[in-house]
C-alpha positions, 0 to 999 in steps of 0.5 A: 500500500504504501509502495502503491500510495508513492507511485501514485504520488509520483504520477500525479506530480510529475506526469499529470497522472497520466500515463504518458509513455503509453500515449494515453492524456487521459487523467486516472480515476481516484476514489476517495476509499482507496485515498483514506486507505491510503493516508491511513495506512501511512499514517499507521507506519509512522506511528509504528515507527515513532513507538519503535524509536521511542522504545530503542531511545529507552534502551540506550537511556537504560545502557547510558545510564548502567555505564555512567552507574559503573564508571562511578563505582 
């Protein structure tokens, strides 16, 4: 989905969304399902990925901390 959603994009921004190398100046239909499906799908992966990087922060939070702690004793 998200591969599909950037090919998309790229289309509409750089070919007008048509298919140009196929001599077609047609403009493609896009349905307002497959768009929120879209944005949401995307919007999921960056909040997967936000836990994900807040939970590796913690991690390193943890192993400073347990080096600064051994250094001092």
């Amino acid at each position: 989905m998200v591969a599909d959603t950037i090919e998309r994009r790229n289309s509409i921004v750089h070919k007008a969304d048509r298919e140009l190398e196929e001599g077609n100046m047609d403009k493609k239909l896009i349905g307002y399902a497959w768009t929120r499906q879209a944005i949401d799908t995307i919007g999921h992966v960056c909040l997967a990925l936000d836990e994900l990087v807040a939970e590796r922060m913690r991690d390193y939070r943890e192993i400073l901390d347990a080096r600064v702690e051994a250094k001092s004793v």
